[in-house]
C-alpha positions as CSV (number, residue, x, y, z in Angstrom):
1,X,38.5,-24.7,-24.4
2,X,35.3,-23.5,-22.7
3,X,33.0,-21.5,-24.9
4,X,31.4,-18.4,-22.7
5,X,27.8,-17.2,-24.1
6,X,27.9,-13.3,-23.4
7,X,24.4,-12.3,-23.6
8,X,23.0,-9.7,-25.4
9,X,22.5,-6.6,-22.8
10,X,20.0,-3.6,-23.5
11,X,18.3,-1.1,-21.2
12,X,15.8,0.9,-22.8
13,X,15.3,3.4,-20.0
14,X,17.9,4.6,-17.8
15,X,18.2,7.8,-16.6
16,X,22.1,8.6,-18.0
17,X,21.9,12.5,-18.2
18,X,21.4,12.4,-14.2
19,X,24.5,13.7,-12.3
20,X,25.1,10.1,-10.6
21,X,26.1,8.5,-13.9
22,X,26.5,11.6,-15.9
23,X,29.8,13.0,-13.9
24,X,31.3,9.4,-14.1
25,X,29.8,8.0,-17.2
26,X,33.2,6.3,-18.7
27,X,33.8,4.1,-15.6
28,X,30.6,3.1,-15.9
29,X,30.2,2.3,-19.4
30,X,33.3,0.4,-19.5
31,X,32.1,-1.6,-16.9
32,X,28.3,-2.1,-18.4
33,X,29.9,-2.9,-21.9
34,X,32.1,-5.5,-20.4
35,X,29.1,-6.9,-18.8
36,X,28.2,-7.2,-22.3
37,X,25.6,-4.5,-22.9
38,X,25.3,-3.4,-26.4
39,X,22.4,-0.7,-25.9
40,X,21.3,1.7,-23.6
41,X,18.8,4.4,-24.1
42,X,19.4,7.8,-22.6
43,X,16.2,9.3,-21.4
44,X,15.7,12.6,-21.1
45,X,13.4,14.5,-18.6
46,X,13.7,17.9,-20.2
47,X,15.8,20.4,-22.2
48,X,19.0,20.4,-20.6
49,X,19.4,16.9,-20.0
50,X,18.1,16.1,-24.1
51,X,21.4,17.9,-24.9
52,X,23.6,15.4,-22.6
53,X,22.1,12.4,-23.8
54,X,23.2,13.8,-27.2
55,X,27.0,14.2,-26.1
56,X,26.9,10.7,-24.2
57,X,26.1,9.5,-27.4
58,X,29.1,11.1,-29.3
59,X,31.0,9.7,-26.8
60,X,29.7,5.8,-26.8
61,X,27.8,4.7,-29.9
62,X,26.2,2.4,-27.4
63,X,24.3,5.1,-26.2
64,X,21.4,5.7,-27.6
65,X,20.0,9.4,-27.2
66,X,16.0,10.0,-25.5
67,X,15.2,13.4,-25.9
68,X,12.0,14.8,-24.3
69,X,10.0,16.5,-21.2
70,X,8.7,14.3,-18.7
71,X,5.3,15.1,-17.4
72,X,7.1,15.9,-14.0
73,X,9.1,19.0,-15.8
74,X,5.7,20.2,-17.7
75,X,5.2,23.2,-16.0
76,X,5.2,25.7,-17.8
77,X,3.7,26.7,-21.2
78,X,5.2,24.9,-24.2
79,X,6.4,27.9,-25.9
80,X,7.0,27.8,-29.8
81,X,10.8,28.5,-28.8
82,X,10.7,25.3,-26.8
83,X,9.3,23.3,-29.9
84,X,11.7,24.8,-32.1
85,X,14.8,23.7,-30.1
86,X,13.3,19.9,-30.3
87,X,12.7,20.0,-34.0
88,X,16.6,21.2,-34.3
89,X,17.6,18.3,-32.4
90,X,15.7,15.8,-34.5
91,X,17.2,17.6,-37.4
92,X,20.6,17.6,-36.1
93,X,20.3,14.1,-34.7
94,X,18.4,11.2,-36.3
95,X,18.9,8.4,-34.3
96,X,16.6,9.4,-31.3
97,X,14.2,8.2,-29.1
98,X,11.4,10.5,-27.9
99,X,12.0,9.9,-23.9
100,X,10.9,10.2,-21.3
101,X,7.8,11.7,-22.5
102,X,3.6,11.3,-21.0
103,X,1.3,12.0,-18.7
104,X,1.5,11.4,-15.0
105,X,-1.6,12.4,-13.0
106,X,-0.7,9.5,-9.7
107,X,2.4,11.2,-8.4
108,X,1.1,15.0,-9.9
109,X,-1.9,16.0,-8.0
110,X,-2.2,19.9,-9.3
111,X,-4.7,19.8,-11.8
112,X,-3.4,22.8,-13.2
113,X,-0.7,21.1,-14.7
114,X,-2.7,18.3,-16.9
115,X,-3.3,20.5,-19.7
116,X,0.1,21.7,-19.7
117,X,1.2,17.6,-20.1
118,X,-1.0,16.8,-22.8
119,X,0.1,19.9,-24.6
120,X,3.8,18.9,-24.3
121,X,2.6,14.5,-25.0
122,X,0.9,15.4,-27.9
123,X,4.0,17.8,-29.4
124,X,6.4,14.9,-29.0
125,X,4.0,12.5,-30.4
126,X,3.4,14.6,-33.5
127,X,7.5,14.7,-33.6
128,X,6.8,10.8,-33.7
129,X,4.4,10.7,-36.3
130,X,6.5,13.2,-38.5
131,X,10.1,11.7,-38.1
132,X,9.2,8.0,-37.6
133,X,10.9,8.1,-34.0
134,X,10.4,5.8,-31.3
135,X,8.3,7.4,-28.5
136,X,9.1,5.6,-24.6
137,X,6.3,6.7,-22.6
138,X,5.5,7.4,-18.8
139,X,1.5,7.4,-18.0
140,X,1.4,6.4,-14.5
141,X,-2.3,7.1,-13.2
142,X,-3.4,8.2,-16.8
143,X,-3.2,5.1,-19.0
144,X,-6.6,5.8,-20.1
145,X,-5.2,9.0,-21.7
146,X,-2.5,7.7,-23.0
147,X,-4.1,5.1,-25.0
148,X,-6.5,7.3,-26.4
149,X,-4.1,10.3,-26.9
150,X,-2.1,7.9,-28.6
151,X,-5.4,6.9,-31.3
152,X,-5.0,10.1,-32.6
153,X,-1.4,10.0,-34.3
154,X,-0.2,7.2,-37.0
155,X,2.9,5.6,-34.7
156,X,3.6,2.3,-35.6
157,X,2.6,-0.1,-32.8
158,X,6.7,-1.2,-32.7
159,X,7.7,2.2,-32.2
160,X,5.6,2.4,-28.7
161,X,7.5,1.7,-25.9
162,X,5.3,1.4,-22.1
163,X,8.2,2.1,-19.6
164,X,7.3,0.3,-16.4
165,X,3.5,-0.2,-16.6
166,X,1.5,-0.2,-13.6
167,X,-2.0,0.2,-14.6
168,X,-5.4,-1.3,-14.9
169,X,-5.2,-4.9,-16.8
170,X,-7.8,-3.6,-19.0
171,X,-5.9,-1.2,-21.0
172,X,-2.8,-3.2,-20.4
173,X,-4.6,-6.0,-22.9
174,X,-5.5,-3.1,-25.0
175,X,-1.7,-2.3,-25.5
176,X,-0.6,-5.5,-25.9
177,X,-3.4,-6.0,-28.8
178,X,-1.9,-3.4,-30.5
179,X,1.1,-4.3,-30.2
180,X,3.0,-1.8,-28.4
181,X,6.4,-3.0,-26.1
182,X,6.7,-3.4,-22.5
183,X,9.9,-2.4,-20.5
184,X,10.5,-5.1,-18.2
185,X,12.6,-3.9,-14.8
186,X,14.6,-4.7,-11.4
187,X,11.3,-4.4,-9.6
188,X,10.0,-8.2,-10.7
189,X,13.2,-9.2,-8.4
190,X,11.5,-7.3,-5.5
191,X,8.1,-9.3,-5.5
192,X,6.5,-6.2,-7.2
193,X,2.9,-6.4,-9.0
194,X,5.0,-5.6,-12.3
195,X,5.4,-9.4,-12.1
196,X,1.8,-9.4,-13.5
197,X,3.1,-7.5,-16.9
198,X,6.0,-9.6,-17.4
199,X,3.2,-12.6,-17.1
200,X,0.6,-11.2,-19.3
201,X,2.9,-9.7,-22.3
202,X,4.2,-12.0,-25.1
203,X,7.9,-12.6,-25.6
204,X,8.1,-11.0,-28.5
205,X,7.0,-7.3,-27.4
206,X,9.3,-7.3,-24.2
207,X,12.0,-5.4,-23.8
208,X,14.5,-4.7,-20.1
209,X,15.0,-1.5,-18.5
210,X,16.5,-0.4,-15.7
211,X,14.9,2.9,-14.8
212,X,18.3,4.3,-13.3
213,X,19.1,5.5,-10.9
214,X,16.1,4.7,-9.3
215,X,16.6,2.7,-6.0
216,X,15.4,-1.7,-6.0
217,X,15.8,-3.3,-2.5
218,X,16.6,-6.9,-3.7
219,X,17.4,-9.5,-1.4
220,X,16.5,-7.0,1.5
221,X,19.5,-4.6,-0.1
222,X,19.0,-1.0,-1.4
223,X,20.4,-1.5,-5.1
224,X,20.8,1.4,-7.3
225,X,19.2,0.7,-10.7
226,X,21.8,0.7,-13.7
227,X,22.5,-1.8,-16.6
228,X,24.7,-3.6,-14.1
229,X,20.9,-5.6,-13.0
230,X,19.4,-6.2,-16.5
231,X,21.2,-9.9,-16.8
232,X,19.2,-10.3,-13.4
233,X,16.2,-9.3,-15.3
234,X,16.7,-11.3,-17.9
235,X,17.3,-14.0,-15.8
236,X,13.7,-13.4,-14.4
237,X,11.9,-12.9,-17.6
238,X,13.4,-16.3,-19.0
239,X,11.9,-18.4,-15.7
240,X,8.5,-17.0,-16.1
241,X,8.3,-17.6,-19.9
242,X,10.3,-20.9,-19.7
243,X,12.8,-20.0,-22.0
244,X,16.5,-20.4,-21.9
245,X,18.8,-17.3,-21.2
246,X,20.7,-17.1,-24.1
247,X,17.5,-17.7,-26.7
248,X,15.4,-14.9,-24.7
249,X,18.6,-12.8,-24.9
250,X,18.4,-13.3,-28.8
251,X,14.8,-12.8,-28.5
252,X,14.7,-9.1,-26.9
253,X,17.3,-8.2,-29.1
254,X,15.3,-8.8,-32.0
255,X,12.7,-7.2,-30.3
256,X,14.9,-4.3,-29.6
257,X,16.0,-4.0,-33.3
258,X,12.3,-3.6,-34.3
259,X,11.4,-0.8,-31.8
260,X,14.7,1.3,-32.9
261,X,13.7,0.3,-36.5
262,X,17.0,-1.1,-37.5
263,X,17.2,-3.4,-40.5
């Protein structure tokens, strides 16, 4: 009889609490877990959307819930009632991850609103620091910030995650000498400079993502990002470190188990 390997499937960054998988989420996680995906993180981009990754997850323990403000949605003052409703979350709900939460000064151009994302970055950071939580971080076009925001709060390195990383090689050695993760995604398939990252990060501080339901064209197709790509990923990841599937499978899982901190 043949022996099938089913790899080990995790997305660390997909975008569940949108309306596209949100309003169809059990077709789609039947199909993902029969894929063989065992995690997928559930960011979160502000309030309303922190509460559905917290009812996906009651729904499939496979689901792991982000909750958090994205530096697109910080807008407007972070109030104390806003903080409050956060800290109730974390209170209600242990197992979270602080996502998607940073700075973003490339696609935000207002000045105006850079104070107002530091203010929210360093609140979910301090949550970190406080609760021992995971943070998964957006800085596109303010890595500088980031890392030396992040300097100021005692995270452990394996509880930083860099979703898709797109900055200057310079601070992208400086992350990987402290230690932080990378989230690996569908753009190394489109000939993307996020080729460079997978290159330059060890294998032991990667982890996949998908970013859905953000659009890849693959293959000169228009793919929607979901779990459904990460063996593709993978696939990717194990050619450019030289490394069998199923071993760099087993690998990132380890890896994954380390950023959730599970024993």
């Amino acid at each position: 009889m043949f022996q099938v390997y089913l790899m080990k499937l995790h997305d660390v960054h997909c975008h569940l609490p949108k309306n596209y998988f949100y309003m169809d989420i059990e077709n789609y996680m039947e199909r993902w877990i029969s894929e063989g995906l065992e995690v997928v993180i559930s960011v979160a981009t502000k309030y309303k959307e922190s509460l559905r990754s917290i009812e996906l997850h009651s729904k499939f323990n496979q689901i792991v819930p982000g909750i958090g403000v994205h530096p697109w949605s910080a807008k407007r003052k972070l109030t104390e009632e806003i903080k409050e409703n956060f800290e109730l979350l974390i209170l209600d709900n242990k197992n979270v991850v602080l996502g998607e939460i940073g700075l973003d000064c490339h696609f935000i151009d207002k000045e105006e609103y850079y104070p107002i994302q530091e203010e929210y970055f360093k609140f979910f950071l301090g949550l970190s620091e406080k609760h021992g939580i995971p943070v998964n971080i957006h800085g596109k076009g303010a890595e500088g910030v980031v890392a030396e925001t992040l300097t100021s709060f005692k995270i452990p390195p394996n509880n930083v995650l860099m979703h898709w990383y797109s900055g200057p090689k310079k601070i992208l050695s400086q992350f990987i000498d402290r230690g932080y993760f990378f989230s690996i995604n569908p753009s190394v398939l489109t000939g993307s400079s996020h080729i460079e990252v997978l290159k330059a990060t060890p294998k032991d501080q990667i982890l996949t993502e998908s970013d859905g339901n953000v659009k890849y064209t693959i293959d000169d197709e228009r793919i929607i990002g979901s779990p459904a790509l990460i063996p593709r990923v993978l696939e990717k990841i194990s050619e450019w470190k030289q490394i069998e599937n199923e071993e760099i499978s087993d690998i990132l899982h380890s890896n994954l188990k380390r950023y959730l901190n599970i024993e």
